[in-house]
PQR file of N, CA, C, O and H, with PARSE charges and radii, in Angstrom:
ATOM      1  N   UNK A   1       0.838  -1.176   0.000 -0.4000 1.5000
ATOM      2  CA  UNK A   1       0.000   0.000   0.000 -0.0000 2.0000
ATOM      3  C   UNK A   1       0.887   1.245   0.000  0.5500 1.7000
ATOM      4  O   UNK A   1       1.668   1.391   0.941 -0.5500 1.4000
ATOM      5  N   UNK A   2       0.819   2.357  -1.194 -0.4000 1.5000
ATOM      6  CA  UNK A   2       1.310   2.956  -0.657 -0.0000 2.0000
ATOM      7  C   UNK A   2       0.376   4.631  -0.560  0.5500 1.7000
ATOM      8  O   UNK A   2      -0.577   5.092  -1.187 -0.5500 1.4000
ATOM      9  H   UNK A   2       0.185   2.238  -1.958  0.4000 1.0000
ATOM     10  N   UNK A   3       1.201   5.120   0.498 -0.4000 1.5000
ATOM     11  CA  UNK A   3       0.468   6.438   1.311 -0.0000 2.0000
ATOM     12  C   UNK A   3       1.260   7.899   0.862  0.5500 1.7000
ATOM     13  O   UNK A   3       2.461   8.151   0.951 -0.5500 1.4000
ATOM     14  H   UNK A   3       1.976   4.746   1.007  0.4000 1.0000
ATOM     15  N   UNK A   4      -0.049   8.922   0.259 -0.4000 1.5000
ATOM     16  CA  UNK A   4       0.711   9.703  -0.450 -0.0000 2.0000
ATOM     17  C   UNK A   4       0.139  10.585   0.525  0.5500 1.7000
ATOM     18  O   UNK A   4      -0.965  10.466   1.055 -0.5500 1.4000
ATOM     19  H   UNK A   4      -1.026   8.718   0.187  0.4000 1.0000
ATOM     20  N   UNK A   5       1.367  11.872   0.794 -0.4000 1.5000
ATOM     21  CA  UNK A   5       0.963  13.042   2.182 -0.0000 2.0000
ATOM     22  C   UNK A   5       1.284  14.184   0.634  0.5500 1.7000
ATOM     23  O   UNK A   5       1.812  14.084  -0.473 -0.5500 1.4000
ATOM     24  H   UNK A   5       2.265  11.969   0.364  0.4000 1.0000
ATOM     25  N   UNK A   6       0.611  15.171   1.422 -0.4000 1.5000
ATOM     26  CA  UNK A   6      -0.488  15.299   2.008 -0.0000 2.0000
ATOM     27  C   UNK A   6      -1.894  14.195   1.154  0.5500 1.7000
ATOM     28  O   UNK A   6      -2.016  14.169  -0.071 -0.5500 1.4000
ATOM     29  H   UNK A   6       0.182  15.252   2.322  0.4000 1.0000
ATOM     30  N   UNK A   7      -2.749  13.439   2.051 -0.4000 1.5000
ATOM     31  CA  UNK A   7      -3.784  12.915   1.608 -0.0000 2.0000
ATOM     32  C   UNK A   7      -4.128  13.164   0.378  0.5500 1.7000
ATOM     33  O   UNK A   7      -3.830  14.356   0.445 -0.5500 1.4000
ATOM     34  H   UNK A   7      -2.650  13.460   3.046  0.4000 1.0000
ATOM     35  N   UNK A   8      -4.635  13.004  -1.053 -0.4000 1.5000
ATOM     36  CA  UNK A   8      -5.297  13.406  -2.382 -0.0000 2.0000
ATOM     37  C   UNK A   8      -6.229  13.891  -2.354  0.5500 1.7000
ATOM     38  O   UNK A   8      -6.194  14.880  -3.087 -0.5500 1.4000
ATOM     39  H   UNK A   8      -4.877  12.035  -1.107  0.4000 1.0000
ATOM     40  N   UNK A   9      -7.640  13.698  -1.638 -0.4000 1.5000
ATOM     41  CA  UNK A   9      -8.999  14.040  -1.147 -0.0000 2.0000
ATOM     42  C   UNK A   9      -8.687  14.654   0.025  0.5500 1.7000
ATOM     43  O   UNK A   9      -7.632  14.778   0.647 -0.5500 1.4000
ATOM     44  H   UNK A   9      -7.668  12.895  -1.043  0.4000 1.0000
ATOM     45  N   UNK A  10     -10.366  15.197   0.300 -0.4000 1.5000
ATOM     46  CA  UNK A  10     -10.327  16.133   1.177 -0.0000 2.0000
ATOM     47  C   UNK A  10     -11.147  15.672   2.251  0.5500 1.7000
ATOM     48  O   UNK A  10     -11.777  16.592   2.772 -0.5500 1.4000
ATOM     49  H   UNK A  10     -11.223  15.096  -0.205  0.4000 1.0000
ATOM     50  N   UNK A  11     -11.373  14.372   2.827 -0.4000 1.5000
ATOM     51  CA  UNK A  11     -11.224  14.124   3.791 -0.0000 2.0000
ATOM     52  C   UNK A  11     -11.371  14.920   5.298  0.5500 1.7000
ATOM     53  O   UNK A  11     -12.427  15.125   5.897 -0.5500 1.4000
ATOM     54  H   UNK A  11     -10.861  13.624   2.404  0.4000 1.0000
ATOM     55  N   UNK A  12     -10.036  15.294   5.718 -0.4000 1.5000
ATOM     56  CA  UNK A  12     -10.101  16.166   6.492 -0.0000 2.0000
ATOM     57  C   UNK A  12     -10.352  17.553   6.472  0.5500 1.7000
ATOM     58  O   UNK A  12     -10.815  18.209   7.406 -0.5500 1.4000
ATOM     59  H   UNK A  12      -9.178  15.128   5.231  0.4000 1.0000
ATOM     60  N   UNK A  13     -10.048  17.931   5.450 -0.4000 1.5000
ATOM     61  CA  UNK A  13     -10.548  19.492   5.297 -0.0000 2.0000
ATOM     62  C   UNK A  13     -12.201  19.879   5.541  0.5500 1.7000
ATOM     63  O   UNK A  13     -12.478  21.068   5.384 -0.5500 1.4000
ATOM     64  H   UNK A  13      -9.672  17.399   4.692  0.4000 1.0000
ATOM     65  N   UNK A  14     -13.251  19.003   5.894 -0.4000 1.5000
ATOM     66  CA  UNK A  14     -14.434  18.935   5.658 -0.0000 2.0000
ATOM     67  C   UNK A  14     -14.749  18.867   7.076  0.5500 1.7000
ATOM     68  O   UNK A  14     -15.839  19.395   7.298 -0.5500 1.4000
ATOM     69  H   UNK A  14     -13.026  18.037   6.021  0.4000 1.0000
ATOM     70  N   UNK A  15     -14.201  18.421   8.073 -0.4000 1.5000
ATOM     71  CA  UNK A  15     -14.231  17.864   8.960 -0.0000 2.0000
ATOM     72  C   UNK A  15     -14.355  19.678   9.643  0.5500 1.7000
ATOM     73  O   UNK A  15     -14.012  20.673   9.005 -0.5500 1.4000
ATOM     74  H   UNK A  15     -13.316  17.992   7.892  0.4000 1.0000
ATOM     75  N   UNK A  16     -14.883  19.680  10.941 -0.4000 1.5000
ATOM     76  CA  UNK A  16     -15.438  20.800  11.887 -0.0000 2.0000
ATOM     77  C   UNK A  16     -14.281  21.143  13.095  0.5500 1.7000
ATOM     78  O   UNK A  16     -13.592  22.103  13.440 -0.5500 1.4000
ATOM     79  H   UNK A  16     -15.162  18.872  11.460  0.4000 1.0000
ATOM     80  N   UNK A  17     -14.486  19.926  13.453 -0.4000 1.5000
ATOM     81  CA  UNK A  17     -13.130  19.395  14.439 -0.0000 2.0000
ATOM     82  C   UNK A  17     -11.773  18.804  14.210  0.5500 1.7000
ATOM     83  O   UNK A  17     -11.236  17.843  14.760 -0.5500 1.4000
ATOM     84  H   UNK A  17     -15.046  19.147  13.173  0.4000 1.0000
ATOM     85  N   UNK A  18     -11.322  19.649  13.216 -0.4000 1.5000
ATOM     86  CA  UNK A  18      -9.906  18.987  12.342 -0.0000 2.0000
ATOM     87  C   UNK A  18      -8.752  20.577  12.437  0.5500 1.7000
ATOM     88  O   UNK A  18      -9.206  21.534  11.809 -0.5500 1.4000
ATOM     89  H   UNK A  18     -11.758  20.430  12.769  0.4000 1.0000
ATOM     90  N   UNK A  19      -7.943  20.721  12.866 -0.4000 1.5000
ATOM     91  CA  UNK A  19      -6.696  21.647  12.538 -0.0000 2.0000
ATOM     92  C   UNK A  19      -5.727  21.201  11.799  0.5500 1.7000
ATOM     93  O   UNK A  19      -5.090  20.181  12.063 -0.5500 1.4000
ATOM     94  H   UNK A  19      -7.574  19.944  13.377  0.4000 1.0000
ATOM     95  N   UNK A  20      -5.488  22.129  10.546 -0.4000 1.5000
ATOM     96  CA  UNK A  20      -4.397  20.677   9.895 -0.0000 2.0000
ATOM     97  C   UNK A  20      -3.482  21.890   9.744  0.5500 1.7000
ATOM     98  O   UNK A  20      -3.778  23.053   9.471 -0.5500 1.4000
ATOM     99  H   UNK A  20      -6.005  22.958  10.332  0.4000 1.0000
ATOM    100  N   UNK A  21      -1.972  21.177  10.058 -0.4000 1.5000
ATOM    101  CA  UNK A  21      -0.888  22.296   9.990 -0.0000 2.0000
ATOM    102  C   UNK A  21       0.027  21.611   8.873  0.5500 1.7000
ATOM    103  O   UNK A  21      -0.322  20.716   8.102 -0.5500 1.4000
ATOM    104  H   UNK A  21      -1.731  20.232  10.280  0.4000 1.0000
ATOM    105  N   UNK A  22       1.350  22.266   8.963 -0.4000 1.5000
ATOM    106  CA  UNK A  22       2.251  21.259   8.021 -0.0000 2.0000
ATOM    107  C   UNK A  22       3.023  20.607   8.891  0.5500 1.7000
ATOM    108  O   UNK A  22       2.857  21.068  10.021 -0.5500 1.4000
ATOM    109  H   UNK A  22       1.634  22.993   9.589  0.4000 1.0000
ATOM    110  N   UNK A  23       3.977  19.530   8.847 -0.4000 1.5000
ATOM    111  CA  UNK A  23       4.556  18.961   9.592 -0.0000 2.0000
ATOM    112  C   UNK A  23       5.126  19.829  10.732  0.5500 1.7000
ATOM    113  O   UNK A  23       5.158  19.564  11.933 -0.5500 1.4000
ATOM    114  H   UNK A  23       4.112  19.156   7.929  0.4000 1.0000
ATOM    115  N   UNK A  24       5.587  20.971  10.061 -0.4000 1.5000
ATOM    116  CA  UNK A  24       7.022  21.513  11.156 -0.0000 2.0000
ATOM    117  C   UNK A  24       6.133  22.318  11.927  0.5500 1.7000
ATOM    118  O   UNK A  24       6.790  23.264  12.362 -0.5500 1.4000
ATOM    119  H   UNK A  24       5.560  21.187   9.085  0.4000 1.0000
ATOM    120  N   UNK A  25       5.000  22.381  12.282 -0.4000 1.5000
ATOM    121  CA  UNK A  25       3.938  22.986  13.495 -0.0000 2.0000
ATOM    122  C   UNK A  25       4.351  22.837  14.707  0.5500 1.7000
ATOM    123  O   UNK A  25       4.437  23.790  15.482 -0.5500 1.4000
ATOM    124  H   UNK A  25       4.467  21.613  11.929  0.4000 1.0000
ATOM    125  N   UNK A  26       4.594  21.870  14.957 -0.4000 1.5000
ATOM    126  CA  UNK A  26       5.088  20.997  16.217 -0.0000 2.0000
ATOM    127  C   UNK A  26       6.562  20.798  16.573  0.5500 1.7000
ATOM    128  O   UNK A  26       7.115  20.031  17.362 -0.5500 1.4000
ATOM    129  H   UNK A  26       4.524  21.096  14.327  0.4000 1.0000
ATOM    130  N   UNK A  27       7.129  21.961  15.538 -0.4000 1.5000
ATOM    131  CA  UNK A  27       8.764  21.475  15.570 -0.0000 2.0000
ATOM    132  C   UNK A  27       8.960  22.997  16.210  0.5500 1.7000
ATOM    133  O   UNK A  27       9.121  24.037  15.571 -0.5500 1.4000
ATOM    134  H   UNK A  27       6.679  22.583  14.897  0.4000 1.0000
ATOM    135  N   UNK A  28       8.893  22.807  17.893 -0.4000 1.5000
ATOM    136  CA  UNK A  28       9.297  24.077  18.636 -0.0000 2.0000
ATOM    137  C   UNK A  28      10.625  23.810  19.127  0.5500 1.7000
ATOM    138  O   UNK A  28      11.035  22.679  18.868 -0.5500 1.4000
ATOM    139  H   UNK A  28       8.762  21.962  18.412  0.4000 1.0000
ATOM    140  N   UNK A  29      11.484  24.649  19.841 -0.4000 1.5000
ATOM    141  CA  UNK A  29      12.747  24.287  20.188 -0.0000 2.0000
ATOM    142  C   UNK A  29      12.399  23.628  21.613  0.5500 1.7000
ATOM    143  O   UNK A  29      13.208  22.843  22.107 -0.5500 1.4000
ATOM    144  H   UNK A  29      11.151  25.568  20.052  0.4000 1.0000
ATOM    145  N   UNK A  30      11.316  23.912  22.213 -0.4000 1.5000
ATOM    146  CA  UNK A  30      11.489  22.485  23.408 -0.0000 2.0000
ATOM    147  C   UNK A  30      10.878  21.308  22.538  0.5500 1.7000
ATOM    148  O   UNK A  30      11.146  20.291  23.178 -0.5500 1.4000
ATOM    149  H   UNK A  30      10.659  24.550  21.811  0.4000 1.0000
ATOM    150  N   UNK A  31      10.266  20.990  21.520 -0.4000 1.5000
ATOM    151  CA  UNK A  31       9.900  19.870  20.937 -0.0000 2.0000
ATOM    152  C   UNK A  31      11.232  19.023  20.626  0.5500 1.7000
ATOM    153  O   UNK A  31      11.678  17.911  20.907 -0.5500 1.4000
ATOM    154  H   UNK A  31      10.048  21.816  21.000  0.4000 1.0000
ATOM    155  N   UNK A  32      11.614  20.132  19.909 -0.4000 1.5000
ATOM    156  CA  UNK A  32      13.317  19.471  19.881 -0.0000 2.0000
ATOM    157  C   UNK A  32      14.322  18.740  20.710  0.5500 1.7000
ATOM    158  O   UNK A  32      14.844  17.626  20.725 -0.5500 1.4000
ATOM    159  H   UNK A  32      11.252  21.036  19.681  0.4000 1.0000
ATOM    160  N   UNK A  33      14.372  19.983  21.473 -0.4000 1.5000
ATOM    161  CA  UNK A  33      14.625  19.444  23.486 -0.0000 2.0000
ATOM    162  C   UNK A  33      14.359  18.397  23.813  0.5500 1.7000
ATOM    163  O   UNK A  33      15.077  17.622  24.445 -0.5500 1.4000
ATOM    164  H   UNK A  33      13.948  20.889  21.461  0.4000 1.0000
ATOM    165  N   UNK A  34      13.319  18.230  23.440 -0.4000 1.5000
ATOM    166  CA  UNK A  34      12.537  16.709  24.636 -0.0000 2.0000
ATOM    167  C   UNK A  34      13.066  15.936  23.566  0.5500 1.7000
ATOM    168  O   UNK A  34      14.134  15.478  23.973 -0.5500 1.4000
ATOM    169  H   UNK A  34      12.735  18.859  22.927  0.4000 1.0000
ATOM    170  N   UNK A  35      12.754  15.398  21.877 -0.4000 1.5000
ATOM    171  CA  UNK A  35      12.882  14.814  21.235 -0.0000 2.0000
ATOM    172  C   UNK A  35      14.641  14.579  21.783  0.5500 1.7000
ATOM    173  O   UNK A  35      14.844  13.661  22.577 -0.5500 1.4000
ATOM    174  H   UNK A  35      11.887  15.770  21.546  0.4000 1.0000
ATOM    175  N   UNK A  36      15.531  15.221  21.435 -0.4000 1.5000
ATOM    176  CA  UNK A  36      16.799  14.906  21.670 -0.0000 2.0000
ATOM    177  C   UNK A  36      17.177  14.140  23.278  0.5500 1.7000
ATOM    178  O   UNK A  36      17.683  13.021  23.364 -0.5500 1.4000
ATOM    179  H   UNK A  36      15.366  15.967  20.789  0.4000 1.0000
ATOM    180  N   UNK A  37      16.831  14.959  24.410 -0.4000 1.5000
ATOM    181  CA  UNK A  37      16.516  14.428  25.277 -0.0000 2.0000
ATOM    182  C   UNK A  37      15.590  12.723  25.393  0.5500 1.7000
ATOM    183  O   UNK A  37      15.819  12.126  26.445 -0.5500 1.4000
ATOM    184  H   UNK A  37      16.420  15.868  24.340  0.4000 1.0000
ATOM    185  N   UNK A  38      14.815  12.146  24.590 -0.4000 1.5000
ATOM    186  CA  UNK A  38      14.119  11.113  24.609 -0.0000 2.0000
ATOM    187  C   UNK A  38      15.523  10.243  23.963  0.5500 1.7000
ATOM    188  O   UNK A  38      16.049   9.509  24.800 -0.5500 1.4000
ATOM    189  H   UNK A  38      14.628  12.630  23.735  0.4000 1.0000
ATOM    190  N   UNK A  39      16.054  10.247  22.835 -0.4000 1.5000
ATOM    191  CA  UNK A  39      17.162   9.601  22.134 -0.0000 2.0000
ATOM    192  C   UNK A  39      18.346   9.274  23.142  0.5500 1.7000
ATOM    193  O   UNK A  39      18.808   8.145  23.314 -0.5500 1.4000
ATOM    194  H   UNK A  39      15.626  10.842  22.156  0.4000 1.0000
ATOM    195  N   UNK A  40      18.779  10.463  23.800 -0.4000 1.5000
ATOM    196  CA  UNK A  40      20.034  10.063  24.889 -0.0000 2.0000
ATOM    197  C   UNK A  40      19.304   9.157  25.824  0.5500 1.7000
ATOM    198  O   UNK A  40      19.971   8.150  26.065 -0.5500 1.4000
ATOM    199  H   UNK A  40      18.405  11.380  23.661  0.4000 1.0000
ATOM    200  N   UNK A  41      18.014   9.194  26.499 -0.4000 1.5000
ATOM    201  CA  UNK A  41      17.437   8.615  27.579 -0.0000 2.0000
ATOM    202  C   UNK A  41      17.613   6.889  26.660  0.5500 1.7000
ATOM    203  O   UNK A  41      18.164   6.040  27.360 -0.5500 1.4000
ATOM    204  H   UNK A  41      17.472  10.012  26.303  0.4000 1.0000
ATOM    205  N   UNK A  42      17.301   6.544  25.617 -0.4000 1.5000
ATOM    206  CA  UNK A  42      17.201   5.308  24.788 -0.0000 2.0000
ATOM    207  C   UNK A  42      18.052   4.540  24.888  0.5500 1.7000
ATOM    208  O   UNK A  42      18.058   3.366  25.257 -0.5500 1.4000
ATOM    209  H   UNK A  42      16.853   7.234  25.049  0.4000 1.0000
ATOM    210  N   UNK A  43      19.299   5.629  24.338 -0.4000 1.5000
ATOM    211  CA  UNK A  43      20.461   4.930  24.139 -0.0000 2.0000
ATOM    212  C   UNK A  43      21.208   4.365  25.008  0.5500 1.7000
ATOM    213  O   UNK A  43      21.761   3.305  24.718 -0.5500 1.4000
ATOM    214  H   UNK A  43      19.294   6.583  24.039  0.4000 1.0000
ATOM    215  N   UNK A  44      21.438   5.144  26.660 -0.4000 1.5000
ATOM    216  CA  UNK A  44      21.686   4.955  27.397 -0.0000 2.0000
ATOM    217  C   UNK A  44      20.817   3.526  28.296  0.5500 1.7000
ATOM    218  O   UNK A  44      21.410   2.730  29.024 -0.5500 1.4000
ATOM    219  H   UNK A  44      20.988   6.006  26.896  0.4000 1.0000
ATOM    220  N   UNK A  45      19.646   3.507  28.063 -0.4000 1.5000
ATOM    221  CA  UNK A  45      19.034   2.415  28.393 -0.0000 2.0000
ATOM    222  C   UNK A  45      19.881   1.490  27.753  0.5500 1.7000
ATOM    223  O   UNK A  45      20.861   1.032  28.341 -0.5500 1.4000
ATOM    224  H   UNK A  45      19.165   4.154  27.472  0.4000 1.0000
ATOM    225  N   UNK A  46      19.621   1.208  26.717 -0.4000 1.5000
ATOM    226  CA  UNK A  46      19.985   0.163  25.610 -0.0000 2.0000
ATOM    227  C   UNK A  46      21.520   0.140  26.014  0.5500 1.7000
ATOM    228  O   UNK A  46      21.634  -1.062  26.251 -0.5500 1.4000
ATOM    229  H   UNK A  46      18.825   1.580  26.239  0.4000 1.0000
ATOM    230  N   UNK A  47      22.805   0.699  26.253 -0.4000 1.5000
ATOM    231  CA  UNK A  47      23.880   1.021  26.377 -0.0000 2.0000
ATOM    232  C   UNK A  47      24.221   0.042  28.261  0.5500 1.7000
ATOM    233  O   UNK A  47      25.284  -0.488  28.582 -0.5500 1.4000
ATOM    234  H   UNK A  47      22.712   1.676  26.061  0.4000 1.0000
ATOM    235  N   UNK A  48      23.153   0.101  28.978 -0.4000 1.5000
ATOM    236  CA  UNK A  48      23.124  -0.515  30.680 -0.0000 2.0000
ATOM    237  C   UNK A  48      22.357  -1.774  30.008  0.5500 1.7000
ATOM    238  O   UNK A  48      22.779  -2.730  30.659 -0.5500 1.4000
ATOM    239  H   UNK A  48      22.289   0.531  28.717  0.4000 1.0000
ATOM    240  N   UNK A  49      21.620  -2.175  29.222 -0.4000 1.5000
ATOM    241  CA  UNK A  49      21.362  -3.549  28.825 -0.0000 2.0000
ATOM    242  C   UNK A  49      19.854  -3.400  28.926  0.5500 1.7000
ATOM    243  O   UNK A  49      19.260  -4.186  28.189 -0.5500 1.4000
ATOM    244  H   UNK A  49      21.277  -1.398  28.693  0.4000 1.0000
ATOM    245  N   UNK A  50      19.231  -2.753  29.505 -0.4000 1.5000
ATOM    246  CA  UNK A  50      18.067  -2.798  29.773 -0.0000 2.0000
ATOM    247  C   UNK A  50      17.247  -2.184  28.441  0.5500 1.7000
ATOM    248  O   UNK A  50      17.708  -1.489  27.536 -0.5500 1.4000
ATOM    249  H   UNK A  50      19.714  -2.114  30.103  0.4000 1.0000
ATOM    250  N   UNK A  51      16.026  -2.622  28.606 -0.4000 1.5000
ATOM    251  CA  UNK A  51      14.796  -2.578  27.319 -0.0000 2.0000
ATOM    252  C   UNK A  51      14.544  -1.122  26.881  0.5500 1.7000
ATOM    253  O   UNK A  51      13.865  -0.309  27.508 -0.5500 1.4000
ATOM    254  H   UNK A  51      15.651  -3.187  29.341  0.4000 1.0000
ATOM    255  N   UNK A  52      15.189  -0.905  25.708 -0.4000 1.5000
ATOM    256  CA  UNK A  52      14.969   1.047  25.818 -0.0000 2.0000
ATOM    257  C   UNK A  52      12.681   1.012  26.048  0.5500 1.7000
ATOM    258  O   UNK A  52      11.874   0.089  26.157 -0.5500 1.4000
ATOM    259  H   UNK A  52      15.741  -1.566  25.198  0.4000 1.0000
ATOM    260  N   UNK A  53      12.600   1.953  26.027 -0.4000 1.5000
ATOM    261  CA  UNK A  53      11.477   2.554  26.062 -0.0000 2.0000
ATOM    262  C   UNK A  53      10.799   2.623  25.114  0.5500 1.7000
ATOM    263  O   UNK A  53      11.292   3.521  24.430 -0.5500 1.4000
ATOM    264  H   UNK A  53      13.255   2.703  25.938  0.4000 1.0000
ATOM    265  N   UNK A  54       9.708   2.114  24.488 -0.4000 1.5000
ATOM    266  CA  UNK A  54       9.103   2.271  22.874 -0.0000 2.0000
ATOM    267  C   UNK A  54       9.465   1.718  22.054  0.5500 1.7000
ATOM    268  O   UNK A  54       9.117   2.082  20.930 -0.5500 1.4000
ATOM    269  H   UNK A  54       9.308   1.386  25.044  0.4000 1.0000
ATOM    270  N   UNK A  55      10.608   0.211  22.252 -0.4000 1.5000
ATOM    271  CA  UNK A  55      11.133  -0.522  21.621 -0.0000 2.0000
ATOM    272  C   UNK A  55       9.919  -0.991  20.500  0.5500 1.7000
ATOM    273  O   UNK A  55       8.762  -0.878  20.903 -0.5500 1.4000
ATOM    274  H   UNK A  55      10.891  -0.085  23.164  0.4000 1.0000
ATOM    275  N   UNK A  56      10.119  -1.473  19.211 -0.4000 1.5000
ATOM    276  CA  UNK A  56       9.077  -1.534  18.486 -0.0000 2.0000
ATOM    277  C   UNK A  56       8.796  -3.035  18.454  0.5500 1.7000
ATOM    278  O   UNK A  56       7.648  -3.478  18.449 -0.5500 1.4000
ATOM    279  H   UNK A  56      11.059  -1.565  18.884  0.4000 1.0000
ATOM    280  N   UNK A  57       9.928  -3.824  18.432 -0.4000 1.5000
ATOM    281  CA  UNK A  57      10.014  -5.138  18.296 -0.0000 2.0000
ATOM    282  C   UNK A  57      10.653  -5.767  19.404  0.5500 1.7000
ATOM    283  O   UNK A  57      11.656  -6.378  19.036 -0.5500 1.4000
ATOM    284  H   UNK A  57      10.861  -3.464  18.436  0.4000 1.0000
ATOM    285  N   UNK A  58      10.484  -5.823  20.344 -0.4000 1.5000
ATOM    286  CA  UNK A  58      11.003  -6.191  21.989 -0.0000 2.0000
ATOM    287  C   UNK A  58      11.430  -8.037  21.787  0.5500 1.7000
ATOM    288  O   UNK A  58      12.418  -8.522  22.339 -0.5500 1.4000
ATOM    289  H   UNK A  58       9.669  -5.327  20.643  0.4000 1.0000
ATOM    290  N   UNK A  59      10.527  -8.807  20.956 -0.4000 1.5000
ATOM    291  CA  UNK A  59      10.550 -10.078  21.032 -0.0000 2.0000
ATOM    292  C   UNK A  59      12.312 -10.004  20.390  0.5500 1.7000
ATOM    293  O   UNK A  59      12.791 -11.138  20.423 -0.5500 1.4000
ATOM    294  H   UNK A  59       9.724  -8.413  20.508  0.4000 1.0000
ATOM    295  N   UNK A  60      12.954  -9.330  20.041 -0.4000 1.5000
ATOM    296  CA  UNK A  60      13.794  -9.795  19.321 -0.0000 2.0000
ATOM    297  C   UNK A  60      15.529  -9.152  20.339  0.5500 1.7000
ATOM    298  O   UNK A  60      16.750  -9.236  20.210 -0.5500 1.4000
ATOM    299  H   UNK A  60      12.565  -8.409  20.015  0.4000 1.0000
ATOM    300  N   UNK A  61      14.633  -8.622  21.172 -0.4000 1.5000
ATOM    301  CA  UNK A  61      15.888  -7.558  22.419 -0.0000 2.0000
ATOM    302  C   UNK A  61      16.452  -9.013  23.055  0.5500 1.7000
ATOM    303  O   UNK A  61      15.591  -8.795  23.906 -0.5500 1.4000
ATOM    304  H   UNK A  61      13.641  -8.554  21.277  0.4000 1.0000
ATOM    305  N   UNK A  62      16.809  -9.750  23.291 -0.4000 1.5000
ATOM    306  CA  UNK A  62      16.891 -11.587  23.762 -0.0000 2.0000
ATOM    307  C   UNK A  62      17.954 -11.887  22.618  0.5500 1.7000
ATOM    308  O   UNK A  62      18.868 -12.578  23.067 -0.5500 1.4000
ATOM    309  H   UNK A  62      17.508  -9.927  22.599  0.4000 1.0000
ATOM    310  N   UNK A  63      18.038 -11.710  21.863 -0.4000 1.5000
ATOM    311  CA  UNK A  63      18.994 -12.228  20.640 -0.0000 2.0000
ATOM    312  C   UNK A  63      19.645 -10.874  19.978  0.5500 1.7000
ATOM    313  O   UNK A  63      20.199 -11.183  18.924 -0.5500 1.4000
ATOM    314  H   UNK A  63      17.295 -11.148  21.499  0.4000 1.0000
ATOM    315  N   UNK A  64      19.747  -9.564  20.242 -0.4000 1.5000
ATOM    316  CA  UNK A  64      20.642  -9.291  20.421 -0.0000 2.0000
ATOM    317  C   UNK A  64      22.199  -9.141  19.947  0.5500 1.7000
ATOM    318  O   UNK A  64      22.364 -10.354  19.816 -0.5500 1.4000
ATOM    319  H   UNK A  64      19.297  -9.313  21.099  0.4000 1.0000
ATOM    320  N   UNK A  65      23.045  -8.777  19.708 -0.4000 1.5000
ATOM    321  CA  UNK A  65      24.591  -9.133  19.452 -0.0000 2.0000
ATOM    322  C   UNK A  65      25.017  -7.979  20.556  0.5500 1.7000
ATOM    323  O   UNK A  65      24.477  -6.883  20.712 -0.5500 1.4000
ATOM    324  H   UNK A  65      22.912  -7.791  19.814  0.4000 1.0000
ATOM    325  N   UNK A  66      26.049  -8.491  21.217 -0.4000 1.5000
ATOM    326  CA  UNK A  66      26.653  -7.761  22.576 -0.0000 2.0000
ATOM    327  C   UNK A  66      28.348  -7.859  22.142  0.5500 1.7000
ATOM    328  O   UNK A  66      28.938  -8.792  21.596 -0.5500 1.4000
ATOM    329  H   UNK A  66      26.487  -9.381  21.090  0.4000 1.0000
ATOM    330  N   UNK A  67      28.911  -6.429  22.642 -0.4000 1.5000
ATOM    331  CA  UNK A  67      30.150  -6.262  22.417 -0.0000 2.0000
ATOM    332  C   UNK A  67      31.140  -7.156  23.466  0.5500 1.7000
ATOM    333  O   UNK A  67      32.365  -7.092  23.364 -0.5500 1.4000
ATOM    334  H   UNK A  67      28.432  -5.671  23.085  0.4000 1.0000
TER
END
């Protein structure tokens, strides 16, 4: 399947209860902050051995390759 942005139809534009921005709406410098801040918090998990946070595929953190 593939997914073309912005949507082709108008969908949401019709909608009452819809705000539609462009991506970088949400790209404030504490958005950034935290985003960068979330990555060091990950790595460092993952880095002490333990399960980062929001892992997508966890069944596969068990097998692994370790330095």
């Amino acid at each position: 399947m593939r997914v073309h942005e912005p949507p082709e139809d108008d969908r949401f534009e019709s909608l009452g209860n819809v705000v539609l921005t462009p991506h970088v709406a949400g790209s404030t410098h504490r958005s950034q902050e935290l985003s960068a801040q979330m990555v060091v918090q990950t790595v460092l998990q993952a880095a002490r051995g333990e399960l980062p946070h929001g892992l997508v595929n966890p069944e596969v953190w068990d097998h692994r390759r370790r330095a």
